[in-house]
DSSP file (Angstrom, degrees, kcal/mol; ACC not computed):
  #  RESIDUE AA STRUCTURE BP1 BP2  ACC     N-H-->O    O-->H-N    N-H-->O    O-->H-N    TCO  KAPPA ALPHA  PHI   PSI    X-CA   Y-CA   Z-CA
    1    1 A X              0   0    0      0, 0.0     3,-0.0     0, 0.0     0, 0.0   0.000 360.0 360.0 360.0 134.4  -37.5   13.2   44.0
    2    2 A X     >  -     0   0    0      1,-0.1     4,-3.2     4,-0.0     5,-0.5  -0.270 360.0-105.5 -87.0 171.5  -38.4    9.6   44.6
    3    3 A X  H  > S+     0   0    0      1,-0.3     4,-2.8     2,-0.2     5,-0.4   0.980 122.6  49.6 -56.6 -42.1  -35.3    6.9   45.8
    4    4 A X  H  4 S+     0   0    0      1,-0.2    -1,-0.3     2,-0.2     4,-0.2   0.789 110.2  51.1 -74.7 -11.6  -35.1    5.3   42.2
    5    5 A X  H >> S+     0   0    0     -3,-0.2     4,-2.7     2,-0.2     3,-1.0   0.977 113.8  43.7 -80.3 -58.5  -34.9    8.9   40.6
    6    6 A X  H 3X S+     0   0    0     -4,-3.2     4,-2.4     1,-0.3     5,-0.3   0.948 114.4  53.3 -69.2 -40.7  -31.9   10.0   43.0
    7    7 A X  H 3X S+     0   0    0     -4,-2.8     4,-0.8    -5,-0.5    -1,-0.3   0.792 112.1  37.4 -60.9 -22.0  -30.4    6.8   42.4
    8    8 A X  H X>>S+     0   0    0     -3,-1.0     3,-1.9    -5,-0.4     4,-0.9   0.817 119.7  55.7 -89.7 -71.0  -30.3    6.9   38.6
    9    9 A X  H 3X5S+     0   0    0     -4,-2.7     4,-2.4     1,-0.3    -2,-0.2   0.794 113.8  37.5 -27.9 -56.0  -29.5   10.9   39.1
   10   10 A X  H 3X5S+     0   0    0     -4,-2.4     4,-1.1     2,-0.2    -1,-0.3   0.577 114.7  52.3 -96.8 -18.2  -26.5   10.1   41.2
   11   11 A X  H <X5S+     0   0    0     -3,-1.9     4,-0.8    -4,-0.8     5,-0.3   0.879 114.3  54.1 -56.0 -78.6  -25.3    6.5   38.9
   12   12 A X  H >X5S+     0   0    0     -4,-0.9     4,-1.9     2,-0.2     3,-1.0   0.820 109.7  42.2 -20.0 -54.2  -25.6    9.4   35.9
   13   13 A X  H >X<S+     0   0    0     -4,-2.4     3,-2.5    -5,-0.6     4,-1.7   0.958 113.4  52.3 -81.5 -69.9  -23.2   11.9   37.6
   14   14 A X  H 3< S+     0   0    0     -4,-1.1    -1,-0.3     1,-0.4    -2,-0.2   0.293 113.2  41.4 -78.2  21.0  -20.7    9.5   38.7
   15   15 A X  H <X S+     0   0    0     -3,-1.0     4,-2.0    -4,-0.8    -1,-0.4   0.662 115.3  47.7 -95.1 -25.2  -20.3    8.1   35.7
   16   16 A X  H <X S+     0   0    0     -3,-2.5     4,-0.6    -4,-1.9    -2,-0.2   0.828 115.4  52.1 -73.5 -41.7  -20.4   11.6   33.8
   17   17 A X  H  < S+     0   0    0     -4,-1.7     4,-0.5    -5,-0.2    -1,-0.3   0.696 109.5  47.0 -81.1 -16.2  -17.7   12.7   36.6
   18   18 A X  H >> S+     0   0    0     -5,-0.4     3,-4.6    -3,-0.2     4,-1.4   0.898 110.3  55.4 -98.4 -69.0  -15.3    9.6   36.0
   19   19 A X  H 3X S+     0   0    0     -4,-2.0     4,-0.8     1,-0.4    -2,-0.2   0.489 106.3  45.4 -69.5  -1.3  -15.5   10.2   32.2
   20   20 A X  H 3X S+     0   0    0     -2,-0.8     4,-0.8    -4,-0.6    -1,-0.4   0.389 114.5  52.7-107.5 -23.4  -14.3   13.9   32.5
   21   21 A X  H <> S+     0   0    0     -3,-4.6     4,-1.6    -4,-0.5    -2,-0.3   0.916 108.6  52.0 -81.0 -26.7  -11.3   12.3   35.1
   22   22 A X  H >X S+     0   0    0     -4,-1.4     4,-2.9     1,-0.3     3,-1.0   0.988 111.0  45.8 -93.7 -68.4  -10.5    9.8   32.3
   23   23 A X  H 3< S+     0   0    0     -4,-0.8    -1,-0.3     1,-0.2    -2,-0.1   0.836 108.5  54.3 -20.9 -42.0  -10.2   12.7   29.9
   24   24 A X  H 3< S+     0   0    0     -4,-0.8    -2,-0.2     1,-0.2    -1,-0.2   0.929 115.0  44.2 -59.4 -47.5   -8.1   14.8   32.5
   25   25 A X  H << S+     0   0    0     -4,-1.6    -2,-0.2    -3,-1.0    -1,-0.2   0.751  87.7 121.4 -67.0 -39.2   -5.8   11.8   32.5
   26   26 A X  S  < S-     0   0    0     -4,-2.9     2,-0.2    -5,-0.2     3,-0.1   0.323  70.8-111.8 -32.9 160.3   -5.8   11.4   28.9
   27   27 A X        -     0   0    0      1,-0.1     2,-0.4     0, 0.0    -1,-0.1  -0.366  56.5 -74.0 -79.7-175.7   -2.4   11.5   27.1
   28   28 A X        -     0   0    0     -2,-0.2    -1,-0.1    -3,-0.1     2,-0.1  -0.583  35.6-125.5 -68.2 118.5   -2.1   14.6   24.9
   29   29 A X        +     0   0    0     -2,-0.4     2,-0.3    -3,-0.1    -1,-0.1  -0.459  46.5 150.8 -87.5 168.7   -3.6   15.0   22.0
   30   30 A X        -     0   0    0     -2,-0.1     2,-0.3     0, 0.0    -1,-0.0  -0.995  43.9 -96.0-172.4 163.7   -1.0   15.9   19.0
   31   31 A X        -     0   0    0     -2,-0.3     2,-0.0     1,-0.1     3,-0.0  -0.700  41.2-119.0 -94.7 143.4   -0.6   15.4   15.1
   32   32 A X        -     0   0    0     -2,-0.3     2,-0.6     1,-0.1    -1,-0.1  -0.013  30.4 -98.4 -78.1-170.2    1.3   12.7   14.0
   33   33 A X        -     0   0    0      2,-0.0     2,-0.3    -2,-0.0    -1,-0.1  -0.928  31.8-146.0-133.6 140.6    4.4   13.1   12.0
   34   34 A X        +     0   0    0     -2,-0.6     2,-0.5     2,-0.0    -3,-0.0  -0.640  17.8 177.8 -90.7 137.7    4.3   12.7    8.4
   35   35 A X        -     0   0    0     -2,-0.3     2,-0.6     0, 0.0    -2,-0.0  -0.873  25.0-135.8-139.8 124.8    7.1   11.3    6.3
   36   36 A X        -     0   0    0     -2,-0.5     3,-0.2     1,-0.1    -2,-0.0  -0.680  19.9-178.8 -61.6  96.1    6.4   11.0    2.5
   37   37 A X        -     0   0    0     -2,-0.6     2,-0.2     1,-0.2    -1,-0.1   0.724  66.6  -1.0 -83.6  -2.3    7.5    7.9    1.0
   38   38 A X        +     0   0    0      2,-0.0     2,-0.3    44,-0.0    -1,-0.2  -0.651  46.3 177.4-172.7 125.1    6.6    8.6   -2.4
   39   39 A X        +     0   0    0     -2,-0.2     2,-0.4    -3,-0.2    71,-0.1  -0.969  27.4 171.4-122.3 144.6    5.0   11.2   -4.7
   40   40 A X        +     0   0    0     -2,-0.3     3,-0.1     1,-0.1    -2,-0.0  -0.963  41.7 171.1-152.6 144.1    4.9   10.4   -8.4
   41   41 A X  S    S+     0   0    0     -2,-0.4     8,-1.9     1,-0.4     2,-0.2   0.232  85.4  40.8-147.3  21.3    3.6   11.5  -11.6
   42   42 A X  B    S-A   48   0A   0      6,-0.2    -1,-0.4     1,-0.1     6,-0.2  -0.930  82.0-109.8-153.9 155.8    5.8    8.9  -13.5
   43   43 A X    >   -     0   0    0      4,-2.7     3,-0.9    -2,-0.2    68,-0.2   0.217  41.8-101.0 -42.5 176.2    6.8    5.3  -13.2
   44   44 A X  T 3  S+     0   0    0     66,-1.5    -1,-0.2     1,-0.2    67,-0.1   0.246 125.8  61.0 -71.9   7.4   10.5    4.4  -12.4
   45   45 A X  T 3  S-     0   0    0      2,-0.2    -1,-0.2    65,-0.1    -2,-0.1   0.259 123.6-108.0-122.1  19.8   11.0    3.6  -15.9
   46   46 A X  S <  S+     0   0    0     -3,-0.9     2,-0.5     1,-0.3    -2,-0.1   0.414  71.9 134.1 100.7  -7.3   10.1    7.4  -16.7
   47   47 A X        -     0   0    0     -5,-0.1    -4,-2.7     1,-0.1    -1,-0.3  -0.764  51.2-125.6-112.5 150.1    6.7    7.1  -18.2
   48   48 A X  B     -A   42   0A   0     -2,-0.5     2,-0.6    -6,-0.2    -6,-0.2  -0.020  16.1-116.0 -78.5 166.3    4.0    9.5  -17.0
   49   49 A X        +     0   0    0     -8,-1.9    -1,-0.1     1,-0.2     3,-0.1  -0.821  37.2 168.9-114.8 145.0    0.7    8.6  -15.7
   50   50 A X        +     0   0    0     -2,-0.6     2,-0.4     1,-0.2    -1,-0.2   0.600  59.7  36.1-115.2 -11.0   -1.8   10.1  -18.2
   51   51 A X        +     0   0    0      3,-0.0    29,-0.4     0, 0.0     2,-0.4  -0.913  46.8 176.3-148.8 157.5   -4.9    8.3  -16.8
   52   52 A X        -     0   0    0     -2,-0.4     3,-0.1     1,-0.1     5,-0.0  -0.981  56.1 -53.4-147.4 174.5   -6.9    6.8  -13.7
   53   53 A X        -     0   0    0     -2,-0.4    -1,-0.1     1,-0.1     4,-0.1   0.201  34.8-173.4 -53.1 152.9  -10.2    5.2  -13.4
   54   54 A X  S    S+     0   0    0      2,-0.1     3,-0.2    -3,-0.1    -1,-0.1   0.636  76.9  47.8 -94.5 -39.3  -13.3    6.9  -14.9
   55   55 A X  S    S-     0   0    0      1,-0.2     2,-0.3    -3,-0.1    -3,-0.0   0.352 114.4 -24.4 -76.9-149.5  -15.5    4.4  -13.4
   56   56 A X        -     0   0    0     80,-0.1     2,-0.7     2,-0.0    -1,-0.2  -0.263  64.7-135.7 -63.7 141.2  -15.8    2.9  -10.0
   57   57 A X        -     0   0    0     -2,-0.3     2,-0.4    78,-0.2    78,-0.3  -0.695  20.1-175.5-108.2 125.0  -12.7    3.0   -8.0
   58   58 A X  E     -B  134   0B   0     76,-4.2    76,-0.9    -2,-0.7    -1,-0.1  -0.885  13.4-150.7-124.6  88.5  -11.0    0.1   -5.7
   59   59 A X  E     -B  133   0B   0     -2,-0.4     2,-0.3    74,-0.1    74,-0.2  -0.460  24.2-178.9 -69.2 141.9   -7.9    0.5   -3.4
   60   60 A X  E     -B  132   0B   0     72,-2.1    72,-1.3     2,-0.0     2,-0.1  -0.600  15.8-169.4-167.5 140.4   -6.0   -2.8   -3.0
   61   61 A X  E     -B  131   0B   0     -2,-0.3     2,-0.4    70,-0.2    70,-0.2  -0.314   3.5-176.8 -85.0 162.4   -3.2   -3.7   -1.3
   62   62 A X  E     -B  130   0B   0     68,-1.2    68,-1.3    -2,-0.1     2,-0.3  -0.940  20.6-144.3-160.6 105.9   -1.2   -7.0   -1.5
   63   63 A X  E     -B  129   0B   0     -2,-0.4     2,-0.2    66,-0.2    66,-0.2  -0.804  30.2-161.8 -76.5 129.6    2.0   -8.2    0.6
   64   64 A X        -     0   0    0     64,-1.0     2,-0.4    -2,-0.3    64,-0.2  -0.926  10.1-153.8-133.2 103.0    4.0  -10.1   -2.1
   65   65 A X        -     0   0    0     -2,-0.2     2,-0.5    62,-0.2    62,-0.2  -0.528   5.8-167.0 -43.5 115.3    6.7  -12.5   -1.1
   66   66 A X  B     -E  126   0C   0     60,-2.0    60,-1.9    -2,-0.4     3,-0.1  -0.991  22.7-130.1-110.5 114.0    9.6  -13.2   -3.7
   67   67 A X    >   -     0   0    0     -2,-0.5     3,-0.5    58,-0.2    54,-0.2  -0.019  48.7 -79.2 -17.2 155.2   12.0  -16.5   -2.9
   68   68 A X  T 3  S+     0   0    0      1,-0.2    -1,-0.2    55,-0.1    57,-0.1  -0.365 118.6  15.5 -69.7 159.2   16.0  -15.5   -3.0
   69   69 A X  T 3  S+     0   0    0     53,-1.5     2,-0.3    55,-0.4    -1,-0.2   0.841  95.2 148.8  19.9  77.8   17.1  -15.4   -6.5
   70   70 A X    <   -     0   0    0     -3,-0.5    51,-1.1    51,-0.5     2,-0.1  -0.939  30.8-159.9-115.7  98.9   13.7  -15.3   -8.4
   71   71 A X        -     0   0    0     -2,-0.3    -5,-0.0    49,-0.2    -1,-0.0  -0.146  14.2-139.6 -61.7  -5.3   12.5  -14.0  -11.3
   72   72 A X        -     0   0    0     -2,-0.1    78,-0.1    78,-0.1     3,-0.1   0.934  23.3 -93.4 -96.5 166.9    9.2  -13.3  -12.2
   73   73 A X        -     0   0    0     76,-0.4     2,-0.3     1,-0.1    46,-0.2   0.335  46.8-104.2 -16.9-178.8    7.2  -13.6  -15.1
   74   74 A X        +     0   0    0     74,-0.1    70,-1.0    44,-0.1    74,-0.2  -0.714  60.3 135.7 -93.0 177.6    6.8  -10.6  -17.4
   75   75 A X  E     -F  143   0D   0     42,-0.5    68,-0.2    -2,-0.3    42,-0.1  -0.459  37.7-121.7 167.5 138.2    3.8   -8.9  -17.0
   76   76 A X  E     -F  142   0D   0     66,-0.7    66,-1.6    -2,-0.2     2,-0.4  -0.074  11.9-128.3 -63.9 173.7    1.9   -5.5  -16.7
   77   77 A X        -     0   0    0     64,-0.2    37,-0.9    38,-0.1    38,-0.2  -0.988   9.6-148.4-146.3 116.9   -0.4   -3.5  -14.6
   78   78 A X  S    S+     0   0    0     -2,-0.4     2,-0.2    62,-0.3    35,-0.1   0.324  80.7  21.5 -94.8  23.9   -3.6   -1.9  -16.0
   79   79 A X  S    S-     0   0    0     33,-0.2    35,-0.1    61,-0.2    -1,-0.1  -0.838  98.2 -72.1 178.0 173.4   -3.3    1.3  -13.6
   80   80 A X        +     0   0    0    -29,-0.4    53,-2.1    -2,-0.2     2,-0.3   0.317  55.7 165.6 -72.5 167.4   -1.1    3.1  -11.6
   81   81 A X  E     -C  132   0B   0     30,-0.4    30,-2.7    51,-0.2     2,-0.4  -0.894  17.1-146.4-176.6 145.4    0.3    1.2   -8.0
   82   82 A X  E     -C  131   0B   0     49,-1.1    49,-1.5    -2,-0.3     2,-0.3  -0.983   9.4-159.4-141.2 138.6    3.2    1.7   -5.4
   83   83 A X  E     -C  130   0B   0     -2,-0.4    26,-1.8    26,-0.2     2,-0.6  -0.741  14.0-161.8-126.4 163.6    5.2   -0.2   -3.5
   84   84 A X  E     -CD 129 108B   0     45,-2.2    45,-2.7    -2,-0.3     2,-1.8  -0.929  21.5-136.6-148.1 113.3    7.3   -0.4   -0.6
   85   85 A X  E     -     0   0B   0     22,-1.4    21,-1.6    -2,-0.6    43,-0.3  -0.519  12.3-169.3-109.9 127.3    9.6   -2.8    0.0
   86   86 A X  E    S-     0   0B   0     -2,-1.8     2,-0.3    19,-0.2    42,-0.2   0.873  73.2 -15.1 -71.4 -34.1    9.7   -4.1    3.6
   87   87 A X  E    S+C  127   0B   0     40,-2.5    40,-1.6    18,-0.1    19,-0.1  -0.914 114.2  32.1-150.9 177.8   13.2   -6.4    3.8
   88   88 A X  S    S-     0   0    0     -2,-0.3    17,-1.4    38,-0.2     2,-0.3   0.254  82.0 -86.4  73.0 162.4   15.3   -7.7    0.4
   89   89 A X  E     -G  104   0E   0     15,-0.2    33,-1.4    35,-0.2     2,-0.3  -0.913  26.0-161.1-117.7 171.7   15.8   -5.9   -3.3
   90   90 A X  E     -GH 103 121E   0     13,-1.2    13,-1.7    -2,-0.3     2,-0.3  -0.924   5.0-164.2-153.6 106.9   13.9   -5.9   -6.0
   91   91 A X  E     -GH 102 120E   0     29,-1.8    29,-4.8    -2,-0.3     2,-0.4  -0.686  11.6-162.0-102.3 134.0   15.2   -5.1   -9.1
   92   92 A X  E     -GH 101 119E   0      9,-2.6     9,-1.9    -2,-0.3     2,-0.5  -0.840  10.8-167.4-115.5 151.1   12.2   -4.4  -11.8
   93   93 A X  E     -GH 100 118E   0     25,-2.7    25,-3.2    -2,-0.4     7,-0.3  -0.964  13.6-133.6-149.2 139.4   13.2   -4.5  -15.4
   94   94 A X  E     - H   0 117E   0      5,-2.3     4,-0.4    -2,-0.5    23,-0.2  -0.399   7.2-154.6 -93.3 162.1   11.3   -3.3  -18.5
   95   95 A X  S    S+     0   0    0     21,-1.4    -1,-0.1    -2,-0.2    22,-0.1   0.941  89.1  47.8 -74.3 -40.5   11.1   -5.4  -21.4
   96   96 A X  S    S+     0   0    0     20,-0.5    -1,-0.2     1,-0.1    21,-0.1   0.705 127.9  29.2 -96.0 -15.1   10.5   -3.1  -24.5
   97   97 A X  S    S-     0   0    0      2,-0.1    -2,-0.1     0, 0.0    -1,-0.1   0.666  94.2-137.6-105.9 -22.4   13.7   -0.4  -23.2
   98   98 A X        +     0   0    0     -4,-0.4    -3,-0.1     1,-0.2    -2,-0.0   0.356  54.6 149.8  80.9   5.4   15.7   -3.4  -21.4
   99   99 A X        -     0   0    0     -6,-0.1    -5,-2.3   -54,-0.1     2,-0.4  -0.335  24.6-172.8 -38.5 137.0   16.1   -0.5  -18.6
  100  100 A X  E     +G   93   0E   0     -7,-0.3    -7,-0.2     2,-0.0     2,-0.2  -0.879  13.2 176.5-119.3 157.0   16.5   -1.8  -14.6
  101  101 A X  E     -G   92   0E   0     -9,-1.9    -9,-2.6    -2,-0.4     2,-0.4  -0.814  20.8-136.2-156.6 138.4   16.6   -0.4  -11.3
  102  102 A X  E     -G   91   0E   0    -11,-0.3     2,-0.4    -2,-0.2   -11,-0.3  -0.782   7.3-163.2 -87.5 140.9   16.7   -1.7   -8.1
  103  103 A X  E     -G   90   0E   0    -13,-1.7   -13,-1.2    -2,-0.4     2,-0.3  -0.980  18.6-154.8-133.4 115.5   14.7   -0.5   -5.2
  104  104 A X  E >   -G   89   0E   0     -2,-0.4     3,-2.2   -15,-0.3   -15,-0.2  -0.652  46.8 -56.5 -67.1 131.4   16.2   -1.8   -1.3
  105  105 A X  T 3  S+     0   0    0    -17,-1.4     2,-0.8     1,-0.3   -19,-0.2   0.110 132.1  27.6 -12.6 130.2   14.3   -2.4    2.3
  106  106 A X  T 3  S+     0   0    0    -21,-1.6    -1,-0.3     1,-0.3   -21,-0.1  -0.707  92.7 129.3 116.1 -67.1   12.8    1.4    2.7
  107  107 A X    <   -     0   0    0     -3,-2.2   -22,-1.4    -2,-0.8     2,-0.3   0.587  46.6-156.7 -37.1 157.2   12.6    2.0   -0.5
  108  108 A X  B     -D   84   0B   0    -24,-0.2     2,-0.2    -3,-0.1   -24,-0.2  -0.974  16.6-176.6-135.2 145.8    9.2    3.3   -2.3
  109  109 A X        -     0   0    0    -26,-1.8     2,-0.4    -2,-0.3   -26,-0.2  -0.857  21.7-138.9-139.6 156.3    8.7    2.7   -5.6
  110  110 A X        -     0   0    0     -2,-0.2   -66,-1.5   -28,-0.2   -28,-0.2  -0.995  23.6-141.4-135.2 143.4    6.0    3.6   -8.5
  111  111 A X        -     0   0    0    -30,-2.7   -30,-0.4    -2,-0.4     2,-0.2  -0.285  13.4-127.5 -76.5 156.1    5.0    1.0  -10.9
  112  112 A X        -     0   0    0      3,-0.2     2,-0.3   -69,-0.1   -33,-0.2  -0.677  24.4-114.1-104.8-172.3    4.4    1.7  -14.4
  113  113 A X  S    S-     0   0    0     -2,-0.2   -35,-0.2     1,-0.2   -33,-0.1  -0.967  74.5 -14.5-136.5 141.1    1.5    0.8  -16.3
  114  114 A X  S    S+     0   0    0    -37,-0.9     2,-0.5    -2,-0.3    -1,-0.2   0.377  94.8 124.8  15.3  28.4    0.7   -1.3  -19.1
  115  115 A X  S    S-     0   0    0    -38,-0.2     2,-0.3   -40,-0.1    -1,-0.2  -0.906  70.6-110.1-106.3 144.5    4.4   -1.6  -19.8
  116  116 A X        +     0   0    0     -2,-0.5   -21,-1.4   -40,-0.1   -20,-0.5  -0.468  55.9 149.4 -64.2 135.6    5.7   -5.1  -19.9
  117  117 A X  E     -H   94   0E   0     -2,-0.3   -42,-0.5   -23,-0.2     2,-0.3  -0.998  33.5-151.0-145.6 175.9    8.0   -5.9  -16.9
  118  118 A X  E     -H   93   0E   0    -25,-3.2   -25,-2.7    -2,-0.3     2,-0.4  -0.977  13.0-139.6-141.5 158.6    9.4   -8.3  -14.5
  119  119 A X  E     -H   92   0E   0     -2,-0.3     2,-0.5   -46,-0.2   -27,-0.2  -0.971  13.6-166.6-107.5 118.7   10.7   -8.1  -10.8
  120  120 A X  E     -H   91   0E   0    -29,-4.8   -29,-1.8    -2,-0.4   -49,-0.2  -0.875  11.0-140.5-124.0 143.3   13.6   -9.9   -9.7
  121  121 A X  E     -H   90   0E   0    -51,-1.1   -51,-0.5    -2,-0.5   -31,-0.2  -0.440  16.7-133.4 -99.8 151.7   14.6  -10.5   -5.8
  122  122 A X        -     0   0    0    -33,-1.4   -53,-1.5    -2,-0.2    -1,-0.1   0.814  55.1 -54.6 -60.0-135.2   18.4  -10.4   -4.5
  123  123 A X  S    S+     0   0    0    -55,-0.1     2,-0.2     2,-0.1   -55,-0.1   0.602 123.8  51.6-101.1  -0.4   20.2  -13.2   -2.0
  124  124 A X  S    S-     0   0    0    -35,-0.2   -55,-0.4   -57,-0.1     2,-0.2  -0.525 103.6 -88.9-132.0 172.2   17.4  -12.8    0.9
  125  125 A X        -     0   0    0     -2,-0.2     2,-0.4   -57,-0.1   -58,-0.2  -0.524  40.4-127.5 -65.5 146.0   13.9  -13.0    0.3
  126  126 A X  B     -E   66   0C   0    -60,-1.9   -60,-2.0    -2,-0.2     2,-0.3  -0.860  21.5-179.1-115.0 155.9   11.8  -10.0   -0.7
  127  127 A X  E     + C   0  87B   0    -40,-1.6   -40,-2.5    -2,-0.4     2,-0.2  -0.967  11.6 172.6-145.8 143.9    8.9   -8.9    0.8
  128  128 A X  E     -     0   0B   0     -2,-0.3   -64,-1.0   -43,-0.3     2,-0.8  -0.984  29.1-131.3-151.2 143.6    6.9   -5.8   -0.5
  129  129 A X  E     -BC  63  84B   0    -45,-2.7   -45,-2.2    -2,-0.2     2,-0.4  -0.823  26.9-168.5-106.8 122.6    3.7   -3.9    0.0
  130  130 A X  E     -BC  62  83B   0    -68,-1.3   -68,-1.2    -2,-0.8     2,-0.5  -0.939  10.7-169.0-125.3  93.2    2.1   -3.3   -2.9
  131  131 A X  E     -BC  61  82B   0    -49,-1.5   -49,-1.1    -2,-0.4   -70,-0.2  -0.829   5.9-166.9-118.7 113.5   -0.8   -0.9   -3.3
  132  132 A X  E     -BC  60  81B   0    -72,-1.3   -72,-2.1    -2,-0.5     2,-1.3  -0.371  20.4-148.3 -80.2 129.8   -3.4   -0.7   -7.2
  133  133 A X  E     +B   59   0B   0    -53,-2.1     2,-0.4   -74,-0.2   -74,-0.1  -0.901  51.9 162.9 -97.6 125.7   -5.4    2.0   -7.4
  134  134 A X  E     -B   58   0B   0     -2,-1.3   -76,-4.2   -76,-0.9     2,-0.3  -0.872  40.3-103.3-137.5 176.5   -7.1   -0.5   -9.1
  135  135 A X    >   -     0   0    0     -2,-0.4     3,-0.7   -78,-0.3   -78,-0.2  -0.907  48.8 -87.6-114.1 143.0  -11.2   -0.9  -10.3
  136  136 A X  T 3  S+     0   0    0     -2,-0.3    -1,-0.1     1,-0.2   -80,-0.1   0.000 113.4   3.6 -64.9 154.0  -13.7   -3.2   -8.5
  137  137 A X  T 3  S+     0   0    0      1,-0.1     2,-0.7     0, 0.0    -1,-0.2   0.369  99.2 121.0  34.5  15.5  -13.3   -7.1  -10.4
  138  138 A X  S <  S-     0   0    0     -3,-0.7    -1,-0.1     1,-0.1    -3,-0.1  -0.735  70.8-113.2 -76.6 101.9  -10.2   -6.1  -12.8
  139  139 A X        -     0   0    0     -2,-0.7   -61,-0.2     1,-0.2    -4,-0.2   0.224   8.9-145.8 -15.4 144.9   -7.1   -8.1  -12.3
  140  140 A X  S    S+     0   0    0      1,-0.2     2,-0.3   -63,-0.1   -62,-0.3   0.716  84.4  49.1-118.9   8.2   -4.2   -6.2  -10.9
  141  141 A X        -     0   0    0    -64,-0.1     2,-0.6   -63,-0.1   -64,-0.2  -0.978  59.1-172.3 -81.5 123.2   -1.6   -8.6  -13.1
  142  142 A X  E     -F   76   0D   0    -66,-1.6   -66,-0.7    -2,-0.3     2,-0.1  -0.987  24.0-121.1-116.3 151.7   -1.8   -9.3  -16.1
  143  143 A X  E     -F   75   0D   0     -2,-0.6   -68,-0.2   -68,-0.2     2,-0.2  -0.516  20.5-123.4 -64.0 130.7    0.6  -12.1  -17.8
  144  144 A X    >   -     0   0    0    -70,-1.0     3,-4.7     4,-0.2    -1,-0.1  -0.389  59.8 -77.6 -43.2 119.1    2.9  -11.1  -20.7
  145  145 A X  T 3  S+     0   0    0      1,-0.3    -1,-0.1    -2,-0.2     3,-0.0   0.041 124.7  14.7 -39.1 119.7    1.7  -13.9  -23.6
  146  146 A X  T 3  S+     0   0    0     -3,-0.1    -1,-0.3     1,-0.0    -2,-0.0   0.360 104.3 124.1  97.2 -12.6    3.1  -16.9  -22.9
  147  147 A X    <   -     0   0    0     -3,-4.7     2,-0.3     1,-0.1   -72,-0.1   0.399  60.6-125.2 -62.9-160.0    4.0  -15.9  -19.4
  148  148 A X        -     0   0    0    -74,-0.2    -4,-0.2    -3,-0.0   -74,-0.1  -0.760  50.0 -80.5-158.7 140.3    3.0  -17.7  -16.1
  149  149 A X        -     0   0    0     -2,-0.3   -76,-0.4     1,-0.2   -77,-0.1  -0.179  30.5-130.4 -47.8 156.8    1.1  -15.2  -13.4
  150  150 A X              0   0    0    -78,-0.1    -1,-0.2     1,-0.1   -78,-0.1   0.671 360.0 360.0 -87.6  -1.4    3.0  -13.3  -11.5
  151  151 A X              0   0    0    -79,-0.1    -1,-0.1   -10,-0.1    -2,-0.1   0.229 360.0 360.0-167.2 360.0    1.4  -14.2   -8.6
């Protein structure tokens, strides 16, 4: 075996031999722990979800900031989305049943879709994570007529 062969041979093993100690060392492998914040097969305002996209299919998620005592527009959703609201409350109300609920820091929520509604924030600011199973270049708001975006 020539010098540069044993020399490559013997770089090769001590690296092969450190990457089997780093392993040894390694922490433990384990499954995480699971907590379900929400499973849903109707909105909070009770109406079921009868459809999802046919076509191409787009997750996206959206952190949405609310100011204290806010309203927002009305407006709708043209497929299903849930959200999770990191600090504040957020009280969603529908238009066409006049129905509310309020959902608090923790909380998980499921949106409904195409039904007119609005979200309104508490005494704090609200902050929520907000994810549309939504289709590639489709809005995930749309304004009530006459409305302002919601975002």
């Amino acid at each position: 075996m020539s010098k540069i062969s044993a020399m490559a041979f013997g770089l090769a093993f001590s690296l092969s031999a450190s990457a089997f100690a780093f392993d040894a060392n390694a922490d433990t492998v384990q499954t995480g722990k699971r907590e379900i914040l929400l499973e849903a097969t109707k909105s909070w305002n009770g109406k079921p979800y009868t459809h999802f996209t046919t076509g191409p299919a787009e997750l996206v998620t959206i952190r949405l900031t609310i100011a204290p005592h806010t309203v927002l527009p009305w407006h709708s959703h043209p497929f299903p989305n849930a959200g999770y609201v990191l600090s504040g409350t957020l009280t969603l109300h529908d238009r066409a049943s006049g129905d509310s609920h309020t959902f608090h820091a923790g909380e998980a929520f499921a949106e409904s879709v195409d039904d007119v509604h609005r979200g309104e924030s508490g005494d704090e600011p609200t902050v929520l994570l907000i994810t549309y199973a939504a289709t590639p270049g489709t809005p995930t708001s749309v304004s009530a007529k006459g409305e302002k975006p919601e975002y």
